[in-house]
Backbone atoms as SQL, in Angstrom:
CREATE TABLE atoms (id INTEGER PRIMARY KEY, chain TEXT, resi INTEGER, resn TEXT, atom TEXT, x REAL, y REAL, z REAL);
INSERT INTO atoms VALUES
  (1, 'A', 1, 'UNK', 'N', -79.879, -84.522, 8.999),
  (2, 'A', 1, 'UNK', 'CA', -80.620, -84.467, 7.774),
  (3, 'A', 1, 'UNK', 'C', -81.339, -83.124, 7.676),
  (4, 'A', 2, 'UNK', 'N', -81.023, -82.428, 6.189),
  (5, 'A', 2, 'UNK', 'CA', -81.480, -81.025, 6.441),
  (6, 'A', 2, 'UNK', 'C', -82.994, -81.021, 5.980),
  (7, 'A', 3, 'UNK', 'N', -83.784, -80.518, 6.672),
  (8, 'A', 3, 'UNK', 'CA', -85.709, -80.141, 6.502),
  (9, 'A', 3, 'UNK', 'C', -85.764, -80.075, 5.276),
  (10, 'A', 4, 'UNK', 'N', -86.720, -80.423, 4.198),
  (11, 'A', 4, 'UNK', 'CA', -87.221, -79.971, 3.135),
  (12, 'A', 4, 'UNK', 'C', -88.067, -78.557, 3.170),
  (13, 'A', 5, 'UNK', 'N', -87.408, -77.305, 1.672),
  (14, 'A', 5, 'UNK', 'CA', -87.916, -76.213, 2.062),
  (15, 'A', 5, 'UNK', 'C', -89.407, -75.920, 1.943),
  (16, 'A', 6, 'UNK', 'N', -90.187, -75.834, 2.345),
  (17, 'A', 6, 'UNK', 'CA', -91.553, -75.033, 1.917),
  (18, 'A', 6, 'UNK', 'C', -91.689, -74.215, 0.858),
  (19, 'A', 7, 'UNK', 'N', -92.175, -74.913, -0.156),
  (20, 'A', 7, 'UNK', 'CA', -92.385, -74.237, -1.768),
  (21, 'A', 7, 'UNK', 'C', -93.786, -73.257, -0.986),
  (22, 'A', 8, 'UNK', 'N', -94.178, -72.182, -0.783),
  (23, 'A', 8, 'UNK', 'CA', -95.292, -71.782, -0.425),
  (24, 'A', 8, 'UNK', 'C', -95.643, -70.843, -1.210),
  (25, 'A', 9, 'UNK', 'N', -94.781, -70.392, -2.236),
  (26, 'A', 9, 'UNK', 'CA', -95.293, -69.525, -3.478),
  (27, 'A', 9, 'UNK', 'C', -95.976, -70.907, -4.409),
  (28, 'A', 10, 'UNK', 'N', -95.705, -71.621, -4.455),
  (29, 'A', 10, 'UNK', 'CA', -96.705, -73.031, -5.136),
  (30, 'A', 10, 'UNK', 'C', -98.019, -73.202, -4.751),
  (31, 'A', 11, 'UNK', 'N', -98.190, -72.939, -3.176),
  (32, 'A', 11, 'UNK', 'CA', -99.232, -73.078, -2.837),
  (33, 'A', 11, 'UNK', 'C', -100.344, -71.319, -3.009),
  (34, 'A', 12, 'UNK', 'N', -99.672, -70.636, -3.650),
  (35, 'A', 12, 'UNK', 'CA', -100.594, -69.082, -3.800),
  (36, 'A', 12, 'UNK', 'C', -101.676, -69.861, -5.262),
  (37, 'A', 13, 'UNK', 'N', -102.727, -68.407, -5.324),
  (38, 'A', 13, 'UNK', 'CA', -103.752, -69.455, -6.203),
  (39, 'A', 13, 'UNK', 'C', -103.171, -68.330, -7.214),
  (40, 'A', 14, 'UNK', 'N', -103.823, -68.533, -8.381),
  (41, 'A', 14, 'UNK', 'CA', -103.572, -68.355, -9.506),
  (42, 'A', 14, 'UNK', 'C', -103.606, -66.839, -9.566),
  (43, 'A', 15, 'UNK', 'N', -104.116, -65.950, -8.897),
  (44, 'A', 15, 'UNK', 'CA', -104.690, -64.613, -9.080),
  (45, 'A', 15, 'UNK', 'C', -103.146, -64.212, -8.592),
  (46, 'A', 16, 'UNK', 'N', -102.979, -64.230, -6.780),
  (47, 'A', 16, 'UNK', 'CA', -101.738, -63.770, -6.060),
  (48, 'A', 16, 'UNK', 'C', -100.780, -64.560, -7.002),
  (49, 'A', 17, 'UNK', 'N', -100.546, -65.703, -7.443),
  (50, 'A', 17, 'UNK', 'CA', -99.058, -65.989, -8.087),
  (51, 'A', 17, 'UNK', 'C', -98.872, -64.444, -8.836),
  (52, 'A', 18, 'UNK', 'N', -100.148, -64.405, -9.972),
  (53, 'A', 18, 'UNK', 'CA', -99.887, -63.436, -11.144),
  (54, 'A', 18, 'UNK', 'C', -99.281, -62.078, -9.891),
  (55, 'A', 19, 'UNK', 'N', -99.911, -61.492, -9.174),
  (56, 'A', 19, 'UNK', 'CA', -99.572, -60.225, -8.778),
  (57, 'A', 19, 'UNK', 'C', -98.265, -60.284, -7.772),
  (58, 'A', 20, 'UNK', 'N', -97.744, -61.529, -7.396),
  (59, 'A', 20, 'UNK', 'CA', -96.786, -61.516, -6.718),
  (60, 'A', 20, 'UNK', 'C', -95.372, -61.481, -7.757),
  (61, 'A', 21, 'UNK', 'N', -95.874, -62.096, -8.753),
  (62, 'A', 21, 'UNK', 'CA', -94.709, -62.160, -10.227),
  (63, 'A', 21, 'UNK', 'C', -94.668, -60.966, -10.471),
  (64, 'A', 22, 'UNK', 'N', -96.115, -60.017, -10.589),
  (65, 'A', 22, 'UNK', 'CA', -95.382, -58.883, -11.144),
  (66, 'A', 22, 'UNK', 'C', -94.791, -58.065, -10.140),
  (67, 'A', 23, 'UNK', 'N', -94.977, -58.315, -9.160),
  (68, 'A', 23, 'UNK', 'CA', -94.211, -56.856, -8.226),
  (69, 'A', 23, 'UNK', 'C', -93.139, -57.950, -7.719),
  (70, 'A', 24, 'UNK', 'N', -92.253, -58.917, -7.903),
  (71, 'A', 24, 'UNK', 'CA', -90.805, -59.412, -8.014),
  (72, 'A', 24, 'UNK', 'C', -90.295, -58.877, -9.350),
  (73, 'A', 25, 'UNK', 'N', -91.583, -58.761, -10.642),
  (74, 'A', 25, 'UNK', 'CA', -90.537, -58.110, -11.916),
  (75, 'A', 25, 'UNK', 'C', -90.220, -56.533, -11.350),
  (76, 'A', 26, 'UNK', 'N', -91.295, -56.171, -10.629),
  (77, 'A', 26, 'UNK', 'CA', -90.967, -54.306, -10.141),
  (78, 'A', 26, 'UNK', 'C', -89.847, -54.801, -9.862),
  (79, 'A', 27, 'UNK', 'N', -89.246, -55.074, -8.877),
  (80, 'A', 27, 'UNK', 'CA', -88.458, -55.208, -7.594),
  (81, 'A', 27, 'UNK', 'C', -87.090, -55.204, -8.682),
  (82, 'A', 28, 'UNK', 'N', -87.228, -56.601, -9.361),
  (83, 'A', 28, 'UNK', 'CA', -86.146, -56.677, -9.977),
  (84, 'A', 28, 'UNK', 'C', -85.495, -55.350, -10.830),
  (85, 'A', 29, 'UNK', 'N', -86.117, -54.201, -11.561),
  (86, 'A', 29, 'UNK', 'CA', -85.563, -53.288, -11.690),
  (87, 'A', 29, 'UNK', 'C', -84.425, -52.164, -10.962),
  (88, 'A', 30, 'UNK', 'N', -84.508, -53.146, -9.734),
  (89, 'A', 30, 'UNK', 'CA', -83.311, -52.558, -8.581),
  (90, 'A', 30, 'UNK', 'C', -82.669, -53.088, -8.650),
  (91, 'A', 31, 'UNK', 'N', -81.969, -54.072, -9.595),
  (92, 'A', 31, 'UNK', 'CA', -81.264, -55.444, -9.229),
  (93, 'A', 31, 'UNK', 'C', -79.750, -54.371, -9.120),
  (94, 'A', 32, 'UNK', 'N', -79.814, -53.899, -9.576),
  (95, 'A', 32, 'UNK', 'CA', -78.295, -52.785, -9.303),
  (96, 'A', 32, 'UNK', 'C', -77.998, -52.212, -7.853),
  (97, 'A', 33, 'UNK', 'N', -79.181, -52.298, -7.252),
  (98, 'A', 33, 'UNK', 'CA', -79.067, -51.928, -5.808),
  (99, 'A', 33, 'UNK', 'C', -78.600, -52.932, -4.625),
  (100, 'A', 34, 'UNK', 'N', -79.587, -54.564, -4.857),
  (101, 'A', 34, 'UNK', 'CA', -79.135, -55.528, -3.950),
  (102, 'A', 34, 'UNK', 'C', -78.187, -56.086, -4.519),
  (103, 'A', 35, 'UNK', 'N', -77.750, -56.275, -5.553),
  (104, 'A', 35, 'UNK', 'CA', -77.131, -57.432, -6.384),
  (105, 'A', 35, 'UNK', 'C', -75.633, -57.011, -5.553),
  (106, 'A', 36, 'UNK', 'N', -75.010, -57.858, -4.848),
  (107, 'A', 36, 'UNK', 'CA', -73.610, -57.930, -4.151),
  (108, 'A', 36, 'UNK', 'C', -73.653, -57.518, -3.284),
  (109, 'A', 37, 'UNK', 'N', -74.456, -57.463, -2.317),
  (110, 'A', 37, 'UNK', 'CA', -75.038, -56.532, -0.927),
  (111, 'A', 37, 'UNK', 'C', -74.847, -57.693, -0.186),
  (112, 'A', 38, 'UNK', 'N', -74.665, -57.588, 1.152),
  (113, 'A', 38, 'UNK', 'CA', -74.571, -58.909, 2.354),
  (114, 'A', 38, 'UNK', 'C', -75.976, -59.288, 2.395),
  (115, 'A', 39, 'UNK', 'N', -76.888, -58.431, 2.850),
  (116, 'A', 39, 'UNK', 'CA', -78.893, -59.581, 2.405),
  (117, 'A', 39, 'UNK', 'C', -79.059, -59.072, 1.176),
  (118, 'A', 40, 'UNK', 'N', -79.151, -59.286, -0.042),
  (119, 'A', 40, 'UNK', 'CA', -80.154, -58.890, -0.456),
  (120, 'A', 40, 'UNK', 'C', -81.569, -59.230, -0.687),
  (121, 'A', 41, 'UNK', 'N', -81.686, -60.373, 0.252),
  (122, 'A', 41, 'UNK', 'CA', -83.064, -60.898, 0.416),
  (123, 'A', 41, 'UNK', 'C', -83.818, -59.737, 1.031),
  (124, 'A', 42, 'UNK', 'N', -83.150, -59.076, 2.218),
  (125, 'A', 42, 'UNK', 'CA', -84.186, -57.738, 2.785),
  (126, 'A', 42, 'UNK', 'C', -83.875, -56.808, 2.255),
  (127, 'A', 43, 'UNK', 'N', -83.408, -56.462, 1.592),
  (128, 'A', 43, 'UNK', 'CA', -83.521, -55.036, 0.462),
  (129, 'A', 43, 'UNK', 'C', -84.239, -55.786, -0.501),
  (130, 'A', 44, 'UNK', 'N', -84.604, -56.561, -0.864),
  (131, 'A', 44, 'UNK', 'CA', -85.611, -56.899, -2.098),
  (132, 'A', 44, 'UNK', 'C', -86.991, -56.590, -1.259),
  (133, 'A', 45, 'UNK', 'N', -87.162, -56.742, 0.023),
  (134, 'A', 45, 'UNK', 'CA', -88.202, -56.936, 0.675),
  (135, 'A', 45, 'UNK', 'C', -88.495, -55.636, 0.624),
  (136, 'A', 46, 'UNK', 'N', -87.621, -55.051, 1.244),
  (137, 'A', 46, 'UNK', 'CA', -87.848, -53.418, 1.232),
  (138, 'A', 46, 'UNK', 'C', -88.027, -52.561, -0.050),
  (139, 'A', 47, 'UNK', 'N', -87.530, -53.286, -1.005),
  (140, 'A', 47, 'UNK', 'CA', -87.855, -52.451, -1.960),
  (141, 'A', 47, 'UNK', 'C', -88.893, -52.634, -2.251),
  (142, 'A', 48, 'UNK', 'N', -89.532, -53.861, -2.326),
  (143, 'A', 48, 'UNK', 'CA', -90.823, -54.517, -2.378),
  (144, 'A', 48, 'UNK', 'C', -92.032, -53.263, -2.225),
  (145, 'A', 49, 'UNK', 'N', -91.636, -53.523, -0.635),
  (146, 'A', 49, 'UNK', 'CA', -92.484, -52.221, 0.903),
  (147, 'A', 49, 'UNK', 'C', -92.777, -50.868, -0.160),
  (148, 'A', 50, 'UNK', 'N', -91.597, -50.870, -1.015),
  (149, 'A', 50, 'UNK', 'CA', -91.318, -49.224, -1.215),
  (150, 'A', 50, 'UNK', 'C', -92.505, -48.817, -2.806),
  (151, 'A', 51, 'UNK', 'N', -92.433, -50.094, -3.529),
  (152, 'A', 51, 'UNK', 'CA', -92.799, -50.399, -4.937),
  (153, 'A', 51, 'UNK', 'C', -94.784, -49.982, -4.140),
  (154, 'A', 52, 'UNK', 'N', -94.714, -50.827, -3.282),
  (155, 'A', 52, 'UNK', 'CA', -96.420, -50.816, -2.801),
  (156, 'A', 52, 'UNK', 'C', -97.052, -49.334, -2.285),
  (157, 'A', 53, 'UNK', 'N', -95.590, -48.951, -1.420),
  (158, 'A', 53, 'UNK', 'CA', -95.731, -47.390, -0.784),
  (159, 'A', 53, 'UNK', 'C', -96.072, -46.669, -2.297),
  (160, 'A', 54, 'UNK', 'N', -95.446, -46.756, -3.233),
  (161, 'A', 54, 'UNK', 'CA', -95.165, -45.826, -4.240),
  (162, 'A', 54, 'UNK', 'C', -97.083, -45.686, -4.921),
  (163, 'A', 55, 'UNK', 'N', -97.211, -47.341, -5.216),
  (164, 'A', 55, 'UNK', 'CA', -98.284, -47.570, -5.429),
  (165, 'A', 55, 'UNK', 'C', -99.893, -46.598, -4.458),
  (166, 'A', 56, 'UNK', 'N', -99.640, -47.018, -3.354),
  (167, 'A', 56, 'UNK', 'CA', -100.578, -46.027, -2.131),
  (168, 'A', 56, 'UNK', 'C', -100.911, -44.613, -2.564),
  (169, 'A', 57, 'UNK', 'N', -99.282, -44.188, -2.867),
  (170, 'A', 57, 'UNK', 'CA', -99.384, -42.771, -2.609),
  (171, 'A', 57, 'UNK', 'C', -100.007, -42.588, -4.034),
  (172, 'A', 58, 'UNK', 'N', -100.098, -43.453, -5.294),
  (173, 'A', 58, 'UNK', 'CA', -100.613, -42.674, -6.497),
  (174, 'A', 58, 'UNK', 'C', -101.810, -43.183, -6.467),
  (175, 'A', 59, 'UNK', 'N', -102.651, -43.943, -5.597),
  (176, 'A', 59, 'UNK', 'CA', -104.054, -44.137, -5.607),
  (177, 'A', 59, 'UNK', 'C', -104.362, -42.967, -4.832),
  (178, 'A', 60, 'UNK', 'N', -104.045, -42.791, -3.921),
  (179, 'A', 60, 'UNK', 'CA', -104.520, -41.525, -2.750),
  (180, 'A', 60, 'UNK', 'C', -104.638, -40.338, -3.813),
  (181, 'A', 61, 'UNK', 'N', -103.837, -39.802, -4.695),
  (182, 'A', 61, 'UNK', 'CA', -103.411, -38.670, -5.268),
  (183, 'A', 61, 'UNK', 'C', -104.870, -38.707, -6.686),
  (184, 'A', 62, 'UNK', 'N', -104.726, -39.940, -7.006),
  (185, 'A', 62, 'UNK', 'CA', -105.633, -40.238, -8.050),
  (186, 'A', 62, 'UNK', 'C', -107.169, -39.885, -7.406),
  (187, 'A', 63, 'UNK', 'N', -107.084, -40.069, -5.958),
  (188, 'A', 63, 'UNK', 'CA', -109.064, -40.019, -4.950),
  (189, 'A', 63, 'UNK', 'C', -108.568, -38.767, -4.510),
  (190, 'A', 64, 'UNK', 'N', -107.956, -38.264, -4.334),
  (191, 'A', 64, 'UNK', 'CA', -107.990, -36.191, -4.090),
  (192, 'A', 64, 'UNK', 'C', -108.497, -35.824, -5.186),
  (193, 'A', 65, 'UNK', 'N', -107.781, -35.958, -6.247),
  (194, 'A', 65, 'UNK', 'CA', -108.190, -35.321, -7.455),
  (195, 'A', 65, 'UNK', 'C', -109.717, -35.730, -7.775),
  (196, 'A', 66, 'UNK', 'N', -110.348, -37.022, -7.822),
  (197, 'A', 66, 'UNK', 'CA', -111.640, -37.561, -7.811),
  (198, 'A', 66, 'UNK', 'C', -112.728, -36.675, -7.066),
  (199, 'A', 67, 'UNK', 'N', -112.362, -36.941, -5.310),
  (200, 'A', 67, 'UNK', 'CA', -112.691, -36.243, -4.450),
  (201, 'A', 67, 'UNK', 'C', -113.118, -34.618, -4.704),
  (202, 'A', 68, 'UNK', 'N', -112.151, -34.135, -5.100),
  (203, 'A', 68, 'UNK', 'CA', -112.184, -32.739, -4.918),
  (204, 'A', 68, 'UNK', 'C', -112.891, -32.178, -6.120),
  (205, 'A', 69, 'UNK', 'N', -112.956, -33.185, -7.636),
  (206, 'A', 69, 'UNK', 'CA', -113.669, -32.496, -8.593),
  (207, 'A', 69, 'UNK', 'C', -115.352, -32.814, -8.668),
  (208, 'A', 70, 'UNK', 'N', -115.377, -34.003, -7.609),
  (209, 'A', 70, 'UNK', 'CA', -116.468, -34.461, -7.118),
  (210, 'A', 70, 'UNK', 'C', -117.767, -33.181, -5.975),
  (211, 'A', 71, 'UNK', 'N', -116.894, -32.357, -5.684),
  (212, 'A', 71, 'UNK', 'CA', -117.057, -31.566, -4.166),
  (213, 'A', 71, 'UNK', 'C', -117.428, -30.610, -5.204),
  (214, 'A', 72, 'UNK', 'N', -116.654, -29.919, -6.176),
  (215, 'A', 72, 'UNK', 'CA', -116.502, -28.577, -7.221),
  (216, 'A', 72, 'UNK', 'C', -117.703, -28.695, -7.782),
  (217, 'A', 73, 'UNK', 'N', -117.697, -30.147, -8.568),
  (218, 'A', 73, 'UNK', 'CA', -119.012, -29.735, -9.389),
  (219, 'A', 73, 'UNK', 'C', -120.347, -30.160, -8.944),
  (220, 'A', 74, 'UNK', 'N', -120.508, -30.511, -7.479),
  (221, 'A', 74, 'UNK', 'CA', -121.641, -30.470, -6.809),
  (222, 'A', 74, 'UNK', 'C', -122.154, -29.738, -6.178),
  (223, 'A', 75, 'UNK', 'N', -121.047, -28.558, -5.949),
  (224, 'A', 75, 'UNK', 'CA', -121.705, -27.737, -5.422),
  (225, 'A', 75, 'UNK', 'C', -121.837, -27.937, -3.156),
  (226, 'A', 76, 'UNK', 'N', -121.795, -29.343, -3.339),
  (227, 'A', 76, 'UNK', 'CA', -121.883, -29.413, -1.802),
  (228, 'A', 76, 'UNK', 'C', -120.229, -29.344, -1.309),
  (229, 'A', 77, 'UNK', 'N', -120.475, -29.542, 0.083),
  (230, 'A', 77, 'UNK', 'CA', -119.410, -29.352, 1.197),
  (231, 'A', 77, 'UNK', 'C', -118.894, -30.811, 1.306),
  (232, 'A', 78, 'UNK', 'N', -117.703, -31.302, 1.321),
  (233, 'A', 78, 'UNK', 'CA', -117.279, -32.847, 1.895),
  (234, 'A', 78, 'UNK', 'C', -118.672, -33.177, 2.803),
  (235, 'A', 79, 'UNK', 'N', -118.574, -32.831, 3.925),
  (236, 'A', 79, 'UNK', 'CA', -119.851, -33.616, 4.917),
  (237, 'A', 79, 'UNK', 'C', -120.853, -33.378, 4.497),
  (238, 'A', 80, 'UNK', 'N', -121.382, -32.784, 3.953),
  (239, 'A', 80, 'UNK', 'CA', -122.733, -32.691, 3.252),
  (240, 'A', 80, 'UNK', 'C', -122.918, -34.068, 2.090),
  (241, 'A', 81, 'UNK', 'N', -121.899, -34.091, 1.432),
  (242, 'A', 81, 'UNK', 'CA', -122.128, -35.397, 0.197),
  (243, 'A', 81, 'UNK', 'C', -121.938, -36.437, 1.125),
  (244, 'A', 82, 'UNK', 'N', -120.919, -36.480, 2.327),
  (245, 'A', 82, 'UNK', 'CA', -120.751, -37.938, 2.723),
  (246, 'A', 82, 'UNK', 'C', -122.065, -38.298, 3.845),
  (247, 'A', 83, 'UNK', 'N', -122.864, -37.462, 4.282),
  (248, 'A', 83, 'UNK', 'CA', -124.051, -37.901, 4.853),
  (249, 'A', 83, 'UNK', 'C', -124.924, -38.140, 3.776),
  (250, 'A', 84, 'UNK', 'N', -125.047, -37.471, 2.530),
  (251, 'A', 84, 'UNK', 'CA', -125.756, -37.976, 1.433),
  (252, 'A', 84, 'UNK', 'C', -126.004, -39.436, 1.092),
  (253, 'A', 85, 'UNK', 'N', -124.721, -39.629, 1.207),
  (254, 'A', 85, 'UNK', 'CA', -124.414, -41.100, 1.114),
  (255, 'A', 85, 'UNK', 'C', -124.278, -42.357, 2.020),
  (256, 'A', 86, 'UNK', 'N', -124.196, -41.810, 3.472),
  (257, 'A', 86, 'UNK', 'CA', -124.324, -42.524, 4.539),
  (258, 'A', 86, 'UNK', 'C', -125.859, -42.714, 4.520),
  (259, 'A', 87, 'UNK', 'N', -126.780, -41.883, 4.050),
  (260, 'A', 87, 'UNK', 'CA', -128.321, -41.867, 4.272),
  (261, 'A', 87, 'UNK', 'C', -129.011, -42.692, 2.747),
  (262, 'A', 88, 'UNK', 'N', -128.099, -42.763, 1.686),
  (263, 'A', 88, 'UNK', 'CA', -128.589, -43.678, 0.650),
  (264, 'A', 88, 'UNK', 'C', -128.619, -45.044, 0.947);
């Protein structure tokens, strides 16, 4: 007798369902990539990995630019503002 599967995307709460739906709709924009592949369960995964990487790298890029116009028009040095703020 075969196990019953674990619905465990049923059990996510309402917030993670929403953000897990949308980065399976990212994903799915590759469907040209896994679609007839031997897994494409782990190339969805990976593309997944790649959709989040992509994500990282444009927050990081978005806090340089923050960062650095932050540093310009203060006038201070990086360690100078971040003890500023370690001491607030």
């Amino acid at each position: 007798m075969a196990k019953p599967k674990f619905d465990w995307r049923a059990k996510l709460d309402v917030d993670n369902s929403v953000k897990f739906n949308a980065l399976l709709a990212q994903v799915s924009k590759y469907e040209h990539v896994y679609k007839g592949t031997d897994d494409p369960q782990m190339i969805q995964l990976w593309l997944g990995m790649l959709e989040i990487y992509k994500k990282q790298e444009a927050i990081a890029k978005r806090l340089d630019e923050l960062e650095r116009r932050l540093f310009v028009s203060s006038g201070k040095k990086r360690t100078g503002l971040i003890s500023d703020l370690e001491n607030y």
